[in-house]
LUMDOMI-440500 format. One record per residue (C-alpha): x, y, z; residue in one letter; residue number from 1. Coordinates in steps of 0.1 Angstrom, whole numbers, plus 2048, in hexadecimal, padded with zeros to 3 digits. Layout:
- X/Y/Z/r/k
- X/Y/Z/A/NUM
...
This chain:
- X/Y/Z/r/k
- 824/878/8D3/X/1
- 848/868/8DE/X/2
- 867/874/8D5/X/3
- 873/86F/8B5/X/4
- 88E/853/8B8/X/5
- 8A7/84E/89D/X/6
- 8A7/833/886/X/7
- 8BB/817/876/X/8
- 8C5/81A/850/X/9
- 8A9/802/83E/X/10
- 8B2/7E1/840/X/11
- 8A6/7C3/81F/X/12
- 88B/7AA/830/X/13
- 87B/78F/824/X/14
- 85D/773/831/X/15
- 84E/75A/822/X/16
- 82F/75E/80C/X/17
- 817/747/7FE/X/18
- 81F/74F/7DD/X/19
- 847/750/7E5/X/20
- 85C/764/7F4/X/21
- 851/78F/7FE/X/22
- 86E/7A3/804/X/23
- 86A/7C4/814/X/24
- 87E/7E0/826/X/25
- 87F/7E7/84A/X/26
- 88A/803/85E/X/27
- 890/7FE/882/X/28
- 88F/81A/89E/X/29
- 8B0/819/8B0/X/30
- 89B/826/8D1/X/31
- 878/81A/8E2/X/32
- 868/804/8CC/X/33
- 83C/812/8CB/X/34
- 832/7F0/8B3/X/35
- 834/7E7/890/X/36
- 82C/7F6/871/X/37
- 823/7E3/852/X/38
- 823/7F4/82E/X/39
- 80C/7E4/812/X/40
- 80D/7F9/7ED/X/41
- 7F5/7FF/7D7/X/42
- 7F1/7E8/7B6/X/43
- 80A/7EE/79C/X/44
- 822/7FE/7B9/X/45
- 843/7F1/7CD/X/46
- 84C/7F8/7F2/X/47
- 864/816/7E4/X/48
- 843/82A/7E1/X/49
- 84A/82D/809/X/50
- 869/837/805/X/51
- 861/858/813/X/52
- 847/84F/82F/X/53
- 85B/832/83F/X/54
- 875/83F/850/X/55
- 866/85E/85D/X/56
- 846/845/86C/X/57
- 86A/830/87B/X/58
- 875/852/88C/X/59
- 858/854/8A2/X/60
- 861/831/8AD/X/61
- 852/817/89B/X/62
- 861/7FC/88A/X/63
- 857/7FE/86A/X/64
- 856/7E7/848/X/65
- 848/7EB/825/X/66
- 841/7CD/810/X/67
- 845/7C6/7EE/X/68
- 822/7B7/7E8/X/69
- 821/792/7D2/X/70
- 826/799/7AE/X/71
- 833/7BA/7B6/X/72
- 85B/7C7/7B7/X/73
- 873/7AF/7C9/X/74
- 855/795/7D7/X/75
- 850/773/7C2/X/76
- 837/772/7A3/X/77
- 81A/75D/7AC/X/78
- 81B/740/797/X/79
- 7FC/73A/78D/X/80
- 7F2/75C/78D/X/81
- 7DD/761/7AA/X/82
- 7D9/783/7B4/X/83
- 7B9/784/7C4/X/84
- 7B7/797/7E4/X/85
- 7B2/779/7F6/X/86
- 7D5/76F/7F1/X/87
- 7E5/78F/7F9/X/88
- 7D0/78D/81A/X/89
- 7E3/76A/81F/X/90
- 804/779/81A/X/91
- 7FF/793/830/X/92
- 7EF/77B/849/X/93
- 80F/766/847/X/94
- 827/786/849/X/95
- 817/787/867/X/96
- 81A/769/874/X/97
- 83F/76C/873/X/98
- 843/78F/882/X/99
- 82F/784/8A2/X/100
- 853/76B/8A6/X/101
- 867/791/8A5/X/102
- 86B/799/8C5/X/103
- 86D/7BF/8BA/X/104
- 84B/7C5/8C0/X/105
- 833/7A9/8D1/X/106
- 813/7B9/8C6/X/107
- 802/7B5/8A4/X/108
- 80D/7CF/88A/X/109
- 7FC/7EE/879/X/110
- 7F3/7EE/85A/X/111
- 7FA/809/842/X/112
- 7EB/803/821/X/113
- 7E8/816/7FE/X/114
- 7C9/80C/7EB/X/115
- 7CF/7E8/7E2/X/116
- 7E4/7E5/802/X/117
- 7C8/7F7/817/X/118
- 7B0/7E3/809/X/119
- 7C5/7C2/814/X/120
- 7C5/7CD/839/X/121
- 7A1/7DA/837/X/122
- 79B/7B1/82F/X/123
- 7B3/7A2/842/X/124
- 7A6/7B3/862/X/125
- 77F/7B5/85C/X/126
- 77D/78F/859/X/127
- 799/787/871/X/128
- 792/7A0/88B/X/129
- 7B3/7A3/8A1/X/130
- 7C7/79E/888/X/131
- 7D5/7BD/889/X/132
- 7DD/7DF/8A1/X/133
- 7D1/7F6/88D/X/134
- 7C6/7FF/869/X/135
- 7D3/821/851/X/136
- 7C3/81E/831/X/137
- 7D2/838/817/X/138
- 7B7/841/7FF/X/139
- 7A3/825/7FB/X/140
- 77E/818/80A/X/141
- 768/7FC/802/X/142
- 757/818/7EB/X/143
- 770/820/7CE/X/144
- 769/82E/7B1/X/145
- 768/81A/790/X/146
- 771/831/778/X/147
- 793/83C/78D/X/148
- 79B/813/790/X/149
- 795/80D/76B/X/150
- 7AD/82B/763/X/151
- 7C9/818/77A/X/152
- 7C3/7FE/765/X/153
- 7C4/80D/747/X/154
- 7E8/817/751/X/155
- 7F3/7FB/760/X/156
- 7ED/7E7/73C/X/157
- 7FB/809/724/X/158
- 81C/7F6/71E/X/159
- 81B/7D5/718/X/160
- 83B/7D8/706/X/161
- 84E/7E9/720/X/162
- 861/80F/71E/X/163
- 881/816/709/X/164
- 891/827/726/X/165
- 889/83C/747/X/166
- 880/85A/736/X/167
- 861/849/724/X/168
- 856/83B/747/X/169
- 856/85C/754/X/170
- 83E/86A/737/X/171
- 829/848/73F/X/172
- 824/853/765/X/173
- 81F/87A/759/X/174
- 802/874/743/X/175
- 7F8/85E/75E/X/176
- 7F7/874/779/X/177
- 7ED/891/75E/X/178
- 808/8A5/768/X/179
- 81E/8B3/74F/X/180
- 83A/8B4/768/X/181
- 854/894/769/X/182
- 868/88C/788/X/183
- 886/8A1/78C/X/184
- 89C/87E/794/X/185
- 88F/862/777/X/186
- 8A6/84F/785/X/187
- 88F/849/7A2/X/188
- 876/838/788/X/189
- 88E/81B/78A/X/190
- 881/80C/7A7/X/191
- 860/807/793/X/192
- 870/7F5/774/X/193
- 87F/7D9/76E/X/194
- 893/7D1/751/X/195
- 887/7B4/736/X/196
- 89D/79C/721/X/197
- 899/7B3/706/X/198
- 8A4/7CC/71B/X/199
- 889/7E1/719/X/200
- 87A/7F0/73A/X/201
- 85C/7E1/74A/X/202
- 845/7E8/76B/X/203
- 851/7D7/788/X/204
- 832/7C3/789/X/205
- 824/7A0/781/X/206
- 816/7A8/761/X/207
- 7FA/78C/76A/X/208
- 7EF/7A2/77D/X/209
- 7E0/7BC/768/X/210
- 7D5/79F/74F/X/211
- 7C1/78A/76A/X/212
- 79E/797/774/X/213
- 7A8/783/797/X/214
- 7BA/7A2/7A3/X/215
- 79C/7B3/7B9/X/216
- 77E/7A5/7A9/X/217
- 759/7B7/79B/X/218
- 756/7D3/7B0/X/219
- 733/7CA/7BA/X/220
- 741/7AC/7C9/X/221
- 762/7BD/7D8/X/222
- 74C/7DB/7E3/X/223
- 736/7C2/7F8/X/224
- 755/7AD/80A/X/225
- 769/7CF/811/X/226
- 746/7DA/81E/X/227
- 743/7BF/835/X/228
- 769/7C0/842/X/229
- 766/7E4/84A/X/230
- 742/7DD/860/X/231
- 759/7C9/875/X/232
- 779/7DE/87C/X/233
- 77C/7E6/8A0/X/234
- 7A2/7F0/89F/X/235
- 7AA/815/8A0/X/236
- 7A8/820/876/X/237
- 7B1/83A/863/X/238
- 7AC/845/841/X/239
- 7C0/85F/833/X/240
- 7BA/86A/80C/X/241
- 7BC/87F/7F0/X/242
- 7A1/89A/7EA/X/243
- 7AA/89A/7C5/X/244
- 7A5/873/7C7/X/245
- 794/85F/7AC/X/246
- 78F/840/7C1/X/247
- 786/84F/7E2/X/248
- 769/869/7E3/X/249
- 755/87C/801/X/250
- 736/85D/7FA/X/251
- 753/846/800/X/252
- 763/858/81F/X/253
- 73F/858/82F/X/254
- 738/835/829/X/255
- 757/82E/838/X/256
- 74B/843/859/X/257
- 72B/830/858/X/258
- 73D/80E/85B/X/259
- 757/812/871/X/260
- 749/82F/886/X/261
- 76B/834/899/X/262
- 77D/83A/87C/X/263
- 78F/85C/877/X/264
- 799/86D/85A/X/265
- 7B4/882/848/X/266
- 7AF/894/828/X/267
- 7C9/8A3/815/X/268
- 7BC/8BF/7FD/X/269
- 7DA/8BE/7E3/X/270
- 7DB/89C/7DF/X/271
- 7CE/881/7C4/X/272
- 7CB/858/7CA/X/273
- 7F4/85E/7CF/X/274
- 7F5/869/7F3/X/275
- 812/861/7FD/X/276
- 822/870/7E0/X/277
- 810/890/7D6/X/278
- 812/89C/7FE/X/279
- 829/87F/80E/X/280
- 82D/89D/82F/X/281
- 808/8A2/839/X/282
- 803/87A/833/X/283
- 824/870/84F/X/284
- 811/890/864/X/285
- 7EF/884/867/X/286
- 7F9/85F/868/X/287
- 811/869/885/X/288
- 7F6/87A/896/X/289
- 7E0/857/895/X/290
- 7F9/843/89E/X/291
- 804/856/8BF/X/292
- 7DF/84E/8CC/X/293
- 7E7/828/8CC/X/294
């Protein structure tokens, strides 16, 4: 592995979507420059959920950026309410597009992505092959597990009417997470709010789309097209996820080995569909590890 190099205080970006404008955060290595990192959330998420992960991945010199995805944090609502994955696959397409004019780094980026975000790389590349250097999927396969979705989505639509304050956010993600625990900084919950006209507190998200069944599709149908993606990835992959997982089992895991036979993987005992924040140390580890055999 290289040297750790040091790295630039994070820096606002933005590109052009096709829904609008997706702002982002990058960090920049002030050393060697290894390539380009691109950071894709999970539904319902913002970039800040790599707030952790980012700049230690930018210490080991790569130039790294998370994205707000469309409909999500700082990035443009789409206006009619598209959020299938087809168009987060254009928007990442685009992003792309517009780093290859960086002269940072001339050769296609990784992807990093968190379930929704993995499974928009896992498209992107499987039927654009070359689209990208390499793929890290964090707890997500083209086999997920229904009932571990639905209860995402049962969350994501508990409060229509938005939170009082921080305190009833944290007791949202608490029973969420089923963890009688709450942050020891609420304030940090801020990122994932923003405040209404009303001024009551609301997720950070497009609320389109938890109301539009566009979002990822039947999962018979999703299952199929993630299927066929993975069947043609020939760029180094990686899956790293949660033992405790309720989207991501062993089946899953060796369905994934079946179809992309090169793959590796990491699991990470202690931690649930939240990688990067139940055991965000073992997740920069392992995905250091991959990324120093590029």
């Amino acid at each position: 592995m290289a040297e750790s190099a040091k790295t630039a205080p994070a820096q606002p970006v933005s590109f052009r979507g096709t829904a609008g404008t997706i702002h982002g955060d990058r960090w920049t290595p002030t050393g060697d420059v290894r390539g380009s990192l691109l950071l894709l959330h999970g539904g319902g998420q913002t970039r800040h959920s790599w707030r952790k992960s980012a700049p230690g991945l930018a210490a080991l010199g790569w130039d790294v950026t998370a994205l707000d995805a469309r409909g999500h944090g700082e990035s443009d609502w789409a206006s009619d309410g598209d959020y299938r994955i087809d168009r987060f696959v254009d928007d990442l397409t685009a992003v792309i597009a517009q780093l290859a004019d960086d002269s940072v780094s001339p050769r296609p980026p990784v992807v990093i992505g968190a379930s929704m975000g993995g499974i928009t790389g896992l498209v992107a590349e499987g039927e654009n092959p070359g689209l990208l250097r390499a793929l890290i999927l964090v707890d997500i396969a083209p086999r997920i597990e229904p009932t571990g979705v639905q209860r995402i989505s049962d969350f994501m639509g508990s409060a229509p009417d938005g939170f009082a304050d921080l305190d009833e956010v944290a007791e949202a993600v608490s029973a969420y997470r089923g963890d009688a625990s709450r942050p020891a900084n609420i304030d940090s919950l801020r990122r994932n709010v923003r405040t209404g006209a009303n001024g009551r507190l609301f997720w950070h998200w497009d609320p389109a789309f938890t109301t539009s069944d566009r979002n990822l599709g039947d999962h018979a149908a999703m299952h199929a097209r993630t299927t066929a993606a993975a069947s043609n990835v020939a760029i180094p992959t990686l899956l790293v996820w949660g033992a405790k997982s309720d989207i991501v089992d062993v089946q899953a895991v060796e369905e994934l080995r079946t179809l992309i036979p090169h793959a590796t993987t990491v699991t990470i005992s202690d931690a649930t569909h939240m990688v990067v924040g139940d055991d965000n140390d073992t997740f920069v580890a392992g995905t250091a590890a991959f990324l120093a055999g590029l």
